[in-house]
N, C-alpha and C positions, 0 to 999 in steps of 0.2 A: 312425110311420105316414105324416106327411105327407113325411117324403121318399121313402118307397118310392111314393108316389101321385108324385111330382115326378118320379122316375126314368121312373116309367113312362107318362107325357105325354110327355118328354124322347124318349125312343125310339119311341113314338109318331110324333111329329115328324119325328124322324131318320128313321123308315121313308118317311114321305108325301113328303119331301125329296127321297131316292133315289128313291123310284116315280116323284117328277116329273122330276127330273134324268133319270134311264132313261127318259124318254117322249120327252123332247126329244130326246135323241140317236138312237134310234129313226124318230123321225121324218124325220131330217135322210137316214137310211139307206134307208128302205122310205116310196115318196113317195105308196104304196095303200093307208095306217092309213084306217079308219073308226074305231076305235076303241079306244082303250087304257084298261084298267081297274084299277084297283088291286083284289083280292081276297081273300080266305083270311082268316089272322088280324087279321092288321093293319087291316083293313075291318072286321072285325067285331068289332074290340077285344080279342080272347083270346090273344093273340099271347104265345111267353114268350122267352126269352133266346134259345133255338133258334130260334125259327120265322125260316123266309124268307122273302121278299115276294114275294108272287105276283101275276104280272102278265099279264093277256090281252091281247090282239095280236091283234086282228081285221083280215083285211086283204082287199080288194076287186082279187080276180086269183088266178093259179098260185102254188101255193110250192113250193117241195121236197118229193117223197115224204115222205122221211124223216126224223124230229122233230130230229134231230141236225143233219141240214144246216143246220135251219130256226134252229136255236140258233147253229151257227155265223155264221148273217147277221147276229145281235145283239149276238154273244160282244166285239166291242170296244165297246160301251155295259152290258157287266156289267163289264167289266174297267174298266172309266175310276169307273165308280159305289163301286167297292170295296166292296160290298153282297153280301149272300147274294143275289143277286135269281134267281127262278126263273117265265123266260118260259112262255105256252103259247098260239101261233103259230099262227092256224088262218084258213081262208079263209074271207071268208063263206059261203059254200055248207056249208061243215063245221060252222060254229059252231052255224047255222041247222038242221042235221042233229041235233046233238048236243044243243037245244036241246027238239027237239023229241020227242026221248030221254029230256029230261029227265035231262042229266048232272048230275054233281051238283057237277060244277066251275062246271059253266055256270049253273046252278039257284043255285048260292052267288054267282056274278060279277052277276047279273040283280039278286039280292033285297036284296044288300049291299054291292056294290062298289061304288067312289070313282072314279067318269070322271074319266082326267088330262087338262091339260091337253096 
């Protein structure tokens, strides 16, 4: 039992790593983050060998229509992370929309997500 509890600190870890490593590089990319958030599993602890790290991307300006370009701005900070990491890119004015929608991405990133640095 306690090394599956060690395992699973261990990756833990390794996810908060990559979420910070992808935040830095990110950053160095898009110079209009307000905010970058770790969320989903890995935030909220329930995370299992599948899960990928879900990351918000708040950013203060235009993006791209469409969700794919917006991935494409990040796509050499998933690929340098070597991570399942799974962006979701929104401008403030969206976030703040969807917020108050009460999405449930957003509703999850608000109540339990890890701000990176």
């Amino acid at each position: 039992m306690e090394k599956a509890i060690e395992r699973r600190m261990k990756r833990a870890e390794w996810a908060l790593n990559k979420a910070k490593e992808f935040s830095e590089c990110v950053k160095k990319i898009l110079s209009s983050i307000t905010s970058v958030i770790l969320f989903g599993s890995y935030a909220r602890g329930d995370f299992n060998e599948w899960s990928d790290i879900d990351i918000l991307i708040v950013v203060d300006g235009e993006l791209p229509k469409r969700p794919i370009e917006r991935i494409d701005i990040v796509l050499p900070c998933i690929v340098a992370t070597e991570a399942p990491i799974e962006p979701l890119i929104l401008s403030r004015e969206e976030f703040e929309k969807l917020k108050k929608k009460r999405n449930p991405a957003i509703v999850d990133a608000i109540n339990s997500g890890i701000p990176l640095p």
